[in-house]
C-alpha positions in Angstrom: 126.3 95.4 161.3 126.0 99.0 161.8 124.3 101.1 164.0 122.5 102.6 161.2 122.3 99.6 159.5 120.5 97.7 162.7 118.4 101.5 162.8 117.5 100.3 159.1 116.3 97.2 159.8 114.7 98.2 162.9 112.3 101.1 160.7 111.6 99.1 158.1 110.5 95.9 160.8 108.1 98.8 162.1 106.5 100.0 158.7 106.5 96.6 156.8 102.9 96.8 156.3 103.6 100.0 154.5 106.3 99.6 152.5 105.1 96.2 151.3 101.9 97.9 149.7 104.2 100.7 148.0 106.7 97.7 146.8 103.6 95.8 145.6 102.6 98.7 143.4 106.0 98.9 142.0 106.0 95.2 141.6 103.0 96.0 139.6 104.3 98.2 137.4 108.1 96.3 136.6 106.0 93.2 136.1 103.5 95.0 133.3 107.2 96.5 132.0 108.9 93.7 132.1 106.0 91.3 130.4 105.0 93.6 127.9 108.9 94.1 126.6 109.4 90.3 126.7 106.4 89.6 124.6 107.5 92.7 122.3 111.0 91.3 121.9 109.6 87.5 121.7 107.4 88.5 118.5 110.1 90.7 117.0 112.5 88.6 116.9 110.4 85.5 115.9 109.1 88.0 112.9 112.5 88.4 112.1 113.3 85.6 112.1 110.8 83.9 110.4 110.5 86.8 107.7 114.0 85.8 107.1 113.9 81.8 106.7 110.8 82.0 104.5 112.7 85.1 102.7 109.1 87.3 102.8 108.1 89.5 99.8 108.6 92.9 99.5 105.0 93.5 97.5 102.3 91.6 95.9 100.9 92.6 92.2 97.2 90.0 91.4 97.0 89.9 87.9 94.3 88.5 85.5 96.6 86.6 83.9 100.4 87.1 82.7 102.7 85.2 80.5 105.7 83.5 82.4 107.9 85.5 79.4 106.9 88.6 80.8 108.3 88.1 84.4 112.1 88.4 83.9 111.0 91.9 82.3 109.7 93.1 85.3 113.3 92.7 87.5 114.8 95.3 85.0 112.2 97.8 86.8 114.5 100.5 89.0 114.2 99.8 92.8 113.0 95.6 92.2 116.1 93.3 93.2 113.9 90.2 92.7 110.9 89.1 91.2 109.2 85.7 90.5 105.2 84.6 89.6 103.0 82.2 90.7 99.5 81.0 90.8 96.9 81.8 93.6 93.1 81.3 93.0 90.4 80.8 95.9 89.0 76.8 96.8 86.3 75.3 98.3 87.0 72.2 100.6 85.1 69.3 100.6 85.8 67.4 103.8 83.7 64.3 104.5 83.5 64.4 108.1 82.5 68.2 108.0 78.8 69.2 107.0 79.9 72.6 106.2 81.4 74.4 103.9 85.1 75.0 104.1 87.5 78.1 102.5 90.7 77.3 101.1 93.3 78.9 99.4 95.7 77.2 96.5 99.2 78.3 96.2 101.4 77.0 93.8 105.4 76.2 94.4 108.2 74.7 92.6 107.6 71.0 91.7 110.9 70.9 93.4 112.4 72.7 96.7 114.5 75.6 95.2 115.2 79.1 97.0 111.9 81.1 96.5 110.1 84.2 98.0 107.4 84.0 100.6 109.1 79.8 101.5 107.2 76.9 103.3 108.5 75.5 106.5 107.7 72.5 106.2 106.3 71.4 110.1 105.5 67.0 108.8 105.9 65.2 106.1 107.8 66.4 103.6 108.0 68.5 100.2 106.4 67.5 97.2 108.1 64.2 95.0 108.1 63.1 91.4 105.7 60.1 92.3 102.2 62.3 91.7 101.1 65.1 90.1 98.3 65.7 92.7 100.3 66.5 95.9 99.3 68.8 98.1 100.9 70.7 101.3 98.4 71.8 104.1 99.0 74.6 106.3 100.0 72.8 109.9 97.0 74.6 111.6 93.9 73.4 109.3 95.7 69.9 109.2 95.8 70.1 113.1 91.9 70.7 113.3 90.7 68.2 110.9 93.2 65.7 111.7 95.1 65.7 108.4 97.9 64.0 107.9 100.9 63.1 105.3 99.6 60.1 103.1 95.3 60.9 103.5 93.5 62.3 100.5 91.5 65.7 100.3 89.6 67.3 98.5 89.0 70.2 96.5 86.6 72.3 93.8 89.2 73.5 91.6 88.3 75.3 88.6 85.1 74.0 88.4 86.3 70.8 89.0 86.6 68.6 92.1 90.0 67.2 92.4 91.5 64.4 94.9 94.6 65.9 96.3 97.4 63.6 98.5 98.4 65.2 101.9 102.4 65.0 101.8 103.2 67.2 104.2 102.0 70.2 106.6 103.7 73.5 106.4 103.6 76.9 107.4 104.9 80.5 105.9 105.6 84.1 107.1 103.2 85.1 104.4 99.9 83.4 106.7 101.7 84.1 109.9 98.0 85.9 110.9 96.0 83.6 108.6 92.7 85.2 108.3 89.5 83.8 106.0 87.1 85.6 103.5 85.4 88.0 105.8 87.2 87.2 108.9 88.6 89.3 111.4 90.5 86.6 113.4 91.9 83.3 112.5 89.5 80.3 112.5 91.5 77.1 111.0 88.7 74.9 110.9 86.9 77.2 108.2 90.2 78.0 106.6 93.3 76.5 105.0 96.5 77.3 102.6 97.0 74.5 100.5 99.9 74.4 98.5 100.4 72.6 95.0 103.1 71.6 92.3 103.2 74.5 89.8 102.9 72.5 86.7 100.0 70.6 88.8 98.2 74.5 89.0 99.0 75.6 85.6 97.1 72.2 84.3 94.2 72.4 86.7 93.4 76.1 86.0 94.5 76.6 82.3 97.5 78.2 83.2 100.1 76.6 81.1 103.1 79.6 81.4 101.3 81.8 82.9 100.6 83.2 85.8 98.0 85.3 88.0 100.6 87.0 91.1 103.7 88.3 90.8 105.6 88.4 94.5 108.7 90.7 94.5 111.3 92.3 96.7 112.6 96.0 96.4 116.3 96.8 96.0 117.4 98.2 99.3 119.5 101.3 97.8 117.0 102.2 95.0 116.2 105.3 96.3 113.0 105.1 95.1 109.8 104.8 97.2 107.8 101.6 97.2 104.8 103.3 96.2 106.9 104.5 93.2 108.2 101.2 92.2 105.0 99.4 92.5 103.4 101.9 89.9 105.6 101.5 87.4 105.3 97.4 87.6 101.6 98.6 87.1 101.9 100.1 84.2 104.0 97.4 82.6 101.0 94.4 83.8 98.4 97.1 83.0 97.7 94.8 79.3 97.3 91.9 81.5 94.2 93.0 84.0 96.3 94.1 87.3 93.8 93.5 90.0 95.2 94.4 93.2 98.9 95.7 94.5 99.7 95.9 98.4 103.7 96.6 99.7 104.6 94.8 102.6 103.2 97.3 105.0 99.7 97.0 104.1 100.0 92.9 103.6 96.6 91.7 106.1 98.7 89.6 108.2 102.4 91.3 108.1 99.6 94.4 109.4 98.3 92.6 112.2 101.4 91.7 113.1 103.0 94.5 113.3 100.0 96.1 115.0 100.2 93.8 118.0 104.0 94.7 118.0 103.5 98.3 118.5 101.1 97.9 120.3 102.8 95.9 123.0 105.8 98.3 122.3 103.7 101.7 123.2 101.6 100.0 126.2 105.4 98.5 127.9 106.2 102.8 128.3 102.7 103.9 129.3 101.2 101.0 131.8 104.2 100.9 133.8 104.8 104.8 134.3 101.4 105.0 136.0 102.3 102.8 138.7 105.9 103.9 139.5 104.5 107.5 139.1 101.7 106.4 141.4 104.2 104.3 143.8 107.1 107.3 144.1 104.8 109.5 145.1 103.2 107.8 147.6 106.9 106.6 148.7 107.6 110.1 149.5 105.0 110.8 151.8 106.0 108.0 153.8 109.5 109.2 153.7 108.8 112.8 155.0 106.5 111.5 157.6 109.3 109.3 159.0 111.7 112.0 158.6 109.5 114.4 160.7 108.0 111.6 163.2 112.5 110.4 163.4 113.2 114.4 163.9 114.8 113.5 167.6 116.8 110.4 166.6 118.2 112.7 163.6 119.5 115.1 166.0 120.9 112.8 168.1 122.6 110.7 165.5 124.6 114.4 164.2 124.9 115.3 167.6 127.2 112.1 168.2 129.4 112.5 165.0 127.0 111.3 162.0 127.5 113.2 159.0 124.8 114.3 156.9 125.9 112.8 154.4 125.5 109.1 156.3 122.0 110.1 157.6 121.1 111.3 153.5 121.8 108.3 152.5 120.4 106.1 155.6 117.0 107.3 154.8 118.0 106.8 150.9 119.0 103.2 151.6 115.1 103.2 153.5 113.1 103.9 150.0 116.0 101.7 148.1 114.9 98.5 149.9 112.0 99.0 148.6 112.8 99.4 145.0 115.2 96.6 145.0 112.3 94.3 146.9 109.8 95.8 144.3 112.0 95.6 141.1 113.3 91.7 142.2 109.8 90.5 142.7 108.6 92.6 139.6 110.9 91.1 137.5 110.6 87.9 138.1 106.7 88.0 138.1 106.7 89.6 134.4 109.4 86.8 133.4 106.4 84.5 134.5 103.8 86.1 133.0 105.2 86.7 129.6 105.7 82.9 129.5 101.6 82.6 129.3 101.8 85.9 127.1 103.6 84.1 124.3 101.7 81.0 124.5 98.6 82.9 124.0 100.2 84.1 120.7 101.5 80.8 119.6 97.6 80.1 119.6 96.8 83.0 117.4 100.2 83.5 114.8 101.8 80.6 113.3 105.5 81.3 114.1 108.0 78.3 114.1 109.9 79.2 116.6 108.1 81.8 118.8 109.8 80.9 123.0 109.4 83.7 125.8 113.6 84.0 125.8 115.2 85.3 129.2 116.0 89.0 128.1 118.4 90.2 131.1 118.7 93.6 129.3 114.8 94.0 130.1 115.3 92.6 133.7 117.8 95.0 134.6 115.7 97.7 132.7 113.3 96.6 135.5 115.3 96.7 138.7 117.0 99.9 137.8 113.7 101.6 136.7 112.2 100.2 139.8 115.3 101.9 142.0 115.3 105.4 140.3 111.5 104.9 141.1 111.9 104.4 144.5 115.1 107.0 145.2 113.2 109.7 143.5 110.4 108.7 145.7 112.4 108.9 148.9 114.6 112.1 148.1 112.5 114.4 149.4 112.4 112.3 153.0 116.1 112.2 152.9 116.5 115.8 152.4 114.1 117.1 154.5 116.4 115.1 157.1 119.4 116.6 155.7 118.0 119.9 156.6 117.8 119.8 160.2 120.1 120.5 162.6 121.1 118.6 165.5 120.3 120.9 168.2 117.0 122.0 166.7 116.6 118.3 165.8 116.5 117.5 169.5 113.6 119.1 170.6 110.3 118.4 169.2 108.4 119.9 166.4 106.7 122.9 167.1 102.4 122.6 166.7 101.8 123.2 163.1 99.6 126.3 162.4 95.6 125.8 162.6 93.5 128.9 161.3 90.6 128.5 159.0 90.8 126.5 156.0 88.8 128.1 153.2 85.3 126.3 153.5 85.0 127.7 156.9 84.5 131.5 155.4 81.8 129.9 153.5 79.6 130.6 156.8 76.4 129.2 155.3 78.4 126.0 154.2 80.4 125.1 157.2 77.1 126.1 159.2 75.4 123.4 157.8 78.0 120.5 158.3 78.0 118.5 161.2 81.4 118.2 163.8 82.3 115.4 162.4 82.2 116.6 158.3 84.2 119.9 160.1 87.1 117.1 161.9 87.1 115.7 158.4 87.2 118.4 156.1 90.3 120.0 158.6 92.6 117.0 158.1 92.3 116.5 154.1 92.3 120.1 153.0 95.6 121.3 156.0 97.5 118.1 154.6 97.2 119.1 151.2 100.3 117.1 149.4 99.2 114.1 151.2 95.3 114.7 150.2 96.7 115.6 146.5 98.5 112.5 146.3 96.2 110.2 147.2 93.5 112.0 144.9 96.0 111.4 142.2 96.6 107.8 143.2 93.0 107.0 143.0 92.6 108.8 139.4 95.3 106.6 138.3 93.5 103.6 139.3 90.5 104.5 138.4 91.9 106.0 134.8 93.6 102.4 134.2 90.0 100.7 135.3 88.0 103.0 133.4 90.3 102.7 130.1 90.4 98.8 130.3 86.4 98.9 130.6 86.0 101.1 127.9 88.6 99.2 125.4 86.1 96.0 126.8 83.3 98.5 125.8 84.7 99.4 122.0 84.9 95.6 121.8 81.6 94.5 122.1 80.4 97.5 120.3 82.3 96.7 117.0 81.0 92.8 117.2 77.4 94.1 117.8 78.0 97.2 115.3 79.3 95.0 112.6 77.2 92.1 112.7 73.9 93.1 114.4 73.8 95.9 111.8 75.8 96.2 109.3 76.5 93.0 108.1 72.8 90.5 108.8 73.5 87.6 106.5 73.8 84.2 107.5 75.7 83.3 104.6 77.6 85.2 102.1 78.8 83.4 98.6 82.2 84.5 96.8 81.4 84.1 92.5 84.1 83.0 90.6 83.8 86.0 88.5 81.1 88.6 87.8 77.9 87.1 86.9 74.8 87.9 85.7 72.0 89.0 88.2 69.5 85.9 86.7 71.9 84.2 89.3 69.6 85.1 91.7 66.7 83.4 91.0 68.5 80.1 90.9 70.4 80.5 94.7 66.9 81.4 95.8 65.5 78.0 95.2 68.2 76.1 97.3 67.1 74.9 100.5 66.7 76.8 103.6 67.3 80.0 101.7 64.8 82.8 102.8 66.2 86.1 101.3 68.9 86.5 98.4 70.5 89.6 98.2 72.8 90.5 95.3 76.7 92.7 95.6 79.0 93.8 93.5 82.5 94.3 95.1 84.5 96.4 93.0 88.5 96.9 93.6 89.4 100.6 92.4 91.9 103.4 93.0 89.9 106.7 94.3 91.8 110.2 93.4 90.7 113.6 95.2 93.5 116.5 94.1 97.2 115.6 95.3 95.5 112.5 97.2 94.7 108.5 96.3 93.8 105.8 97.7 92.9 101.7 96.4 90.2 100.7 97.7 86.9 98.6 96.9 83.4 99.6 96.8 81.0 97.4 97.4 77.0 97.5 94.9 74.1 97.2 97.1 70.7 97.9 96.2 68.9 101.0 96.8 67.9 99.9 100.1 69.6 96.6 101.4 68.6 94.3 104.1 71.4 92.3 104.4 74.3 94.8 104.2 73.1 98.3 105.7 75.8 101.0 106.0 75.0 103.9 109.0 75.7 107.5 109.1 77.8 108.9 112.1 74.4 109.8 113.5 73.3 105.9 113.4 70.6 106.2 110.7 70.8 103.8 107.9 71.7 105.2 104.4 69.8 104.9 101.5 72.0 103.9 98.5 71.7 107.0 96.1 70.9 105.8 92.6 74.2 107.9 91.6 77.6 109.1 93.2 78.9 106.5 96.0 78.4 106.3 99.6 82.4 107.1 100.9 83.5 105.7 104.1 84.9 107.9 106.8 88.5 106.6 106.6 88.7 107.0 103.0 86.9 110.4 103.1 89.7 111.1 105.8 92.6 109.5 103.9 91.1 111.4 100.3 90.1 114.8 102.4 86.7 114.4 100.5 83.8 116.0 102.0 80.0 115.7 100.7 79.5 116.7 97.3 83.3 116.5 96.2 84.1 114.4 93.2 86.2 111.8 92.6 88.1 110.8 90.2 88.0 106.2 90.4 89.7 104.0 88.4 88.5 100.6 88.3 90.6 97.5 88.6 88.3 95.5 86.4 86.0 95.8 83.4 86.7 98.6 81.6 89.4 100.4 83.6 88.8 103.3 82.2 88.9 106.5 84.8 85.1 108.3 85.8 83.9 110.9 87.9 82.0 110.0 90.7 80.8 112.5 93.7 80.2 111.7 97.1 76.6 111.6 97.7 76.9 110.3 101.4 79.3 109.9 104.1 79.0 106.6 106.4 80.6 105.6 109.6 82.2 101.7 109.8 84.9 100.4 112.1 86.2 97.6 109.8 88.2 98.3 106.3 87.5 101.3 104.6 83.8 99.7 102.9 82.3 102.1 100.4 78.8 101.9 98.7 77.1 102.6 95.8 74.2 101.3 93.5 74.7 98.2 92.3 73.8 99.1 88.4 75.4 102.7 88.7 78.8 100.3 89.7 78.1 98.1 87.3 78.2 100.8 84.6 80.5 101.8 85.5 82.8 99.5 84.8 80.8 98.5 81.7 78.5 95.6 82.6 74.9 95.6 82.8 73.4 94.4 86.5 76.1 92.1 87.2 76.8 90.6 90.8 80.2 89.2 92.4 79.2 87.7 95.7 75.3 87.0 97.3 74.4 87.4 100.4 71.9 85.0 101.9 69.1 84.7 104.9 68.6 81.4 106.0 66.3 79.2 108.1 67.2 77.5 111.3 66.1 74.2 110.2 69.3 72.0 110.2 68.2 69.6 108.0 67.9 71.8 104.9 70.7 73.5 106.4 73.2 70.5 106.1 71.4 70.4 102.9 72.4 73.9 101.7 75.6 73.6 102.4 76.1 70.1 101.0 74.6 72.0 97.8 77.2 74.6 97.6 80.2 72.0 97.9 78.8 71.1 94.3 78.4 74.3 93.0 81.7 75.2 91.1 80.8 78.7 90.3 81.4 79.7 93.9 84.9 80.8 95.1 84.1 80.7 98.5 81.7 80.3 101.5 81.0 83.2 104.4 79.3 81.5 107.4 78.9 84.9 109.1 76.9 82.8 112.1 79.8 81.1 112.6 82.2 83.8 112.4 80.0 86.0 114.9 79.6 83.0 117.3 83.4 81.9 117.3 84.5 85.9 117.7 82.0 86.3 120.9 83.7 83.3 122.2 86.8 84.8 122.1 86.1 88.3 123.1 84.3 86.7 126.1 87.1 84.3 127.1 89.8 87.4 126.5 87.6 89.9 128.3 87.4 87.4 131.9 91.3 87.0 131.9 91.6 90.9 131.6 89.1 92.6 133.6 90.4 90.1 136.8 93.6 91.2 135.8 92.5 94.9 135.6 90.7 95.4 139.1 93.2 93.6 140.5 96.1 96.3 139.6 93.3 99.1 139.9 92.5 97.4 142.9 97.0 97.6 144.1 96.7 101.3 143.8 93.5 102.1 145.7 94.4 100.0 148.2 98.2 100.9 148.7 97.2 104.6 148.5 94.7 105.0 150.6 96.3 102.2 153.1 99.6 104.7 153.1 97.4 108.0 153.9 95.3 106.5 156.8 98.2 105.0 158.7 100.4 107.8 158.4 96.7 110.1 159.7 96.7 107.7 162.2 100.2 108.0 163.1 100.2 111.8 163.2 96.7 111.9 165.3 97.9 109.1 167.5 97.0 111.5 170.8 93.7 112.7 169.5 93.1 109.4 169.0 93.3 108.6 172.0 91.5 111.2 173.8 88.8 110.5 171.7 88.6 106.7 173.0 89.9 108.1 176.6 86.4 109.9 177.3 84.1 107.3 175.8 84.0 107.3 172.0 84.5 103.9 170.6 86.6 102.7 168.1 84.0 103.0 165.6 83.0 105.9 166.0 86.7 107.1 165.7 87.5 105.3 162.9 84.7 106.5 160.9 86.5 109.9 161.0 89.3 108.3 159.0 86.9 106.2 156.9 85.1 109.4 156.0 88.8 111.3 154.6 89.5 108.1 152.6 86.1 107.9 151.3 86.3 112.0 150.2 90.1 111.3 148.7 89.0 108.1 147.2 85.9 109.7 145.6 87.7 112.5 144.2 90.3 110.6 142.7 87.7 107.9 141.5 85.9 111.0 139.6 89.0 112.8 138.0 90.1 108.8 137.1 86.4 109.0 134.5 88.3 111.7 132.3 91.8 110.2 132.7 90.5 106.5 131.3 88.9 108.7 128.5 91.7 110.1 127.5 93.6 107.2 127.8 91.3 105.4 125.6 91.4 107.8 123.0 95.3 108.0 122.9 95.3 104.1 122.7 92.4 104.0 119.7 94.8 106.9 117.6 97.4 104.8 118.0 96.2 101.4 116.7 93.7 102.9 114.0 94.5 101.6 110.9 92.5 100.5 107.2 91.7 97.2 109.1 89.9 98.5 112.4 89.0 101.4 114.0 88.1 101.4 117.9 85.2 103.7 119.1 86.0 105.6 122.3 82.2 104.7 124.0 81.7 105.1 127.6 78.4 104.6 129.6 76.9 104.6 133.4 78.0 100.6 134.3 81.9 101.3 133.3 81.5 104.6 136.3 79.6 102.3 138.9 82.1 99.7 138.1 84.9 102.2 138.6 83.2 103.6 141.7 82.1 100.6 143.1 85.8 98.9 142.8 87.4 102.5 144.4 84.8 102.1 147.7 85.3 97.9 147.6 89.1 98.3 148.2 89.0 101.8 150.0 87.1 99.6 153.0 89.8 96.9 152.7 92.1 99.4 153.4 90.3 100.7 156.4 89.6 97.6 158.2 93.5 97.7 158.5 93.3 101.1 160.0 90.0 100.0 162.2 92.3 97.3 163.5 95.1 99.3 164.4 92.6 101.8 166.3 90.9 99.0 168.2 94.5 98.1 168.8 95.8 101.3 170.3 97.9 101.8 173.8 95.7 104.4 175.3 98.4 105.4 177.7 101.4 105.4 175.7 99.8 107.7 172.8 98.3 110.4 175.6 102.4 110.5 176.8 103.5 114.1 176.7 107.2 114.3 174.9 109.5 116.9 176.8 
């Protein structure tokens, strides 16, 4: 080994303390890397995948109800490479071992397996046979909660009817890879299921015989034409036959959520990580010009017997690269670890067949080398500053550095005032001012990436509470089979445990403003509603105008319609024909893009008289008449399907709450890396540089208390200035992260109040004093004698 090599080892022995905080802070930042890229390339490539075995649709056109003769027509459209229909109507499902009421979802397939879009993997069991008519394939997840399995009978209300259905098989399909219920915002397979039938077996069942109520296509790669293009003009050819709804890939509910999650994990991989290497370098080079200057002597005595400066460059280099390679290794392999109990998590919440945390070496070698440049760039400075000096001027020690007045002291009145100690204190952090800066910056990083996590935990809450404390207050909401006449009312009233009945009218429609359109659905309420209440951005509830429609503030954003505009809407149902309607109120939702208006104006538009879609009940807490309720509605075949919003609150708290313990332990913990390694990194280099006054102090009588609370009091000042600029850095963070993941199905609110500062404050002061009870040690632990040495 070397001399400078043993000389390596030797400096590194002596500041392990250090350099293991700064290579835990890297560690830190290669493991969020190197997770947050696995899990990104884990669910890309089991999307692609998967999209690909199941051969997923290009777009979706719900139609009332269209010949089987018409469909080959429809390839012959410009841009459409294949096209093929089916049939798709909502279920109820009548379990016996469940008191409640159950949502399903019938899809029909071939009677036998043949090369189809949107494709079943089948996961037990197998596909359907010639034996039955009434076979049925349940989606793996429902079957898995229920304990459903190939060979048991179900069943379901059908078209009125209720039908016994024989389990042959459990499946999954790209299409339900997020499967999400009536009303839901997350997937709950006890209360939903895809069930998949025979097509002749559908067509009998809902008087469908050649016909057909979806069309599923895929677009021709080198059309040229737009997909927004394409899907109008298969609209205009199903206009005769009641087109309901039309969504492209992009804006398909689960292929969105997806995808959300996947850029999501694709933007937070480049942003979480730079804040600790930027954090970590930084603080790396502090270290490195403080060892530099403190090493000054040796330098000069290493050129002075032949060293070039080249070899003494690069020995200090090879110092801040230990570090990155110790950081990067460790960092790596944590973030291999971790994304292991990443993509479990998500095999919990998509339904992927094949979704494994792979080994991705490009991404660990992404993370050592990022994790080296981190840590050269961090020790250049160091390395040059040693370049720089010459061996004969190297030899002799430093001169004194400059005192003079720092700027507070010409505030007379000010310094005046301040005790000798504040004076001592206020000395040492404003004449060090890059080490001061960085360590202010290091703490608003932490404190930014605490303050952000609280505030995305905050936005959270507040959209549960917004959206179900306020917004929507039913207990249960009730899906018609097709508009009905308002006299329904009276008769769900006198069902048991029902309190309140209120009625809606939900409306699918295309809204036009100028150059800009939109599909959407508005939603009839009464004048004033109890059970769904839209707000203003001020908070007030709205009063449902008798005319003109209440406009959400993502549409009114997406339309560029302002109060008072008119629109021109085109209703998907009824009459269809187009009408001008003007924006009598603006309201503020973070879910969908809802809009409101009277439920007869609606409904006259569109050419009924007071006619109702879906009711919204109040309920009593009485269980018997409960399980009675809901034992009613099983027999009920007017209704589609059943909204337990209870239960859908109830089972999202349960997540938010179990998600939100993982991730704030997570988050003061890596907050918690960067106070600590920061301020740990300034005091022991203080220390080192005051080493004499030190021990002067202690020399005449001071104690090591006393002396350390002068160090205590400069990490406190750094830490609390850092901790403050961190409240506007976590905002701004916050904001960046809710404009990049808004979208028509969720919109975060950036919300921030006094517990997410005393949280951030507190956690800055609880790791600022583990960091000094390391320096308090190393004062109690001082040589008296060999710091008060004179140098010659």
């Amino acid at each position: 080994m070397s001399v400078l090599h043993t000389k390596l080892l030797r400096d590194f022995y002596r500041t392990k303390g250090l350099m293991l905080a700064i290579a835990s802070i890297i560690a830190i930042g290669i493991m969020t890397l190197v997770t947050m890229q696995s899990a990104f390339l884990n669910l890309t490539y089991a999307k692609h995948s998967y999209y690909q075995q199941c051969r997923m649709a290009d777009f979706w056109i719900t139609v009332k109800k269209v010949p089987s003769v018409e469909v080959p027509q429809l390839a012959r459209v410009d841009g459409v490479s294949e096209i093929q229909s089916r049939i798709q109507f909502s279920a109820t499902v009548d379990l016996e071992n469940s008191p409640q009421t159950i949502n399903g979802l019938v899809v029909s397939l071939p009677d036998r397996r043949a090369p189809i879009l949107n494709d079943i993997v089948i996961r037990q069991g197998d596909y359907f046979t010639d034996e039955l008519a009434n076979q049925v394939i349940v989606n793996e997840k429902f079957a898995r909660e229920h304990n459903l399995y190939p060979g048991q009978t179900i069943h379901l209300l059908l078209n009125k009817r209720r039908q016994a259905l024989t389990i042959v098989g459990t499946a999954i399909s790209s299409e339900f890879t997020y499967l999400l219920g009536p009303g839901s915002i997350m997937p709950d397979p006890k209360q939903f299921g895809v069930f998949y039938v025979k097509q002749t077996f559908a067509e009998d069942v809902f008087n469908f015989q050649d016909a057909a109520n979806q069309i599923v296509g895929r677009f021709s790669p080198n059309s040229g034409l737009s997909p927004l293009t394409i899907l109008q003009q298969l609209e205009s050819r199903l206009d005769d036959f009641g087109v309901a709804a039309s969504s492209p890939l992009k804006e398909q509910i689960s292929n969105q959520f997806v995808m959300s999650e996947i850029d999501g994990l694709g933007s937070m991989a480049k942003i979480l990580p730079a804040v600790f290497l930027v954090v970590a370098s930084l603080i790396l080079n502090v270290l490195m010009t403080r060892l530099s200057q403190q090493q000054r002597t040796v330098i000069g005595t290493l050129k002075a017997l032949g060293y070039s400066h080249s070899q003494v460059f690069f020995h200090f280099l090879q110092l801040g690269l230990f570090v990155g390679v110790l950081g990067g290794i460790a960092g790596a392999s944590l973030g291999y670890l971790a994304s292991f109990g990443m993509t479990t998590a998500y095999r919990e919440i998509y339904e992927f067949p094949d979704l494994r945390s792979g080994f991705h070496w490009p991404v660990m070698l992404l993370g050592i080398l990022v994790s080296i440049l981190c840590s050269v760039s961090g020790s250049l400075l160091g390395a040059r500053s040693a370049l720089q000096l010459q061996p004969a001027a190297a030899m002799r020690p430093a001169a004194p550095r400059s005192g003079g007045r720092i700027l507070l002291e010409r505030l007379t009145w000010l310094w005046s005032s301040l005790t000798a100690a504040w004076r001592i204190t206020l000395r040492s952090v404003l004449r060090n001012r890059i080490r001061s800066s960085v360590g202010v910056f290091a703490s608003a990083m932490g404190g930014g990436l605490l303050v952000g996590g609280l505030m995305m935990m905050k936005a959270q809450d507040f959209l549960v509470e917004f959206q179900y404390d306020k917004i929507a207050r039913s207990d249960i909401d009730l899906v018609l089979a097709k508009e009905t006449s308002i006299d329904v009312l009276h008769e769900i009233a006198a069902f048991p445990a029902v309190d309140l009945v209120e009625p809606r009218l939900d409306v699918p429609c295309t809204l036009y403003h100028g150059p800009y359109h939109d599909k959407t659905s508005i939603t009839g309420l009464r004048s004033q509603p109890t059970l769904t209440v839209p707000y203003d951005r001020m908070g007030n509830p709205i009063r449902i105008p008798d005319h003109g429609i209440v406009l959400g503030k993502t549409m009114a954003e997406k339309l560029h319609a302002t109060l008072g505009d008119s629109l021109t809407m085109i209703p998907s149902q009824g009459d269809k024909r187009p009408v001008d309607v003007v924006v009598s109120q603006i309201s503020d939702g973070y879910f969908g893009v809802s809009s409101y208006a009277n439920l007869e104006f609606l409904s006259r538009l569109i050419g009924e008289t007071r006619v109702v879609n879906s009711v919204q009940l109040k309920v009593n807490r009485d269980l018997g008449e409960t399980a009675a309720l809901h034992l009613e509605l099983k027999r009920i075949p007017g209704i589609t399907s059943v909204r337990d919003q209870g239960k859908i609150e109830s089972t999202l708290r349960d997540l938010v709450l179990q998600v939100q313990a993982i991730f704030i332990t997570a988050l003061i913990g890596f907050a918690g890396a960067i106070f600590f390694g920061s301020l740990l990194n300034a005091s022991m280099i203080n220390l080192a540089e005051r080493s004499q006054e030190v021990a002067t102090l202690l020399a005449i009588g001071y104690g090591p208390f006393q002396v350390g609370a002068m160090f205590l009091r400069e990490s406190l000042l750094i830490n609390l200035l850092g901790s403050l600029l961190g409240i506007p850095a976590g905002y701004g963070l916050t904001w960046f992260t809710a404009e990049s993941m808004k979208n028509d199905l969720v919109r975060l609110p950036v919300l921030i109040n006094w517990n997410i500062v005393v949280i951030e404050l507190g956690t800055a002061l609880a790791f600022g004093l583990l960091a000094h009870c390391i320096v308090q040690w190393r004062i109690a632990r001082l040589n008296i004698l060999d710091a008060l040495k004179v140098k010659e």
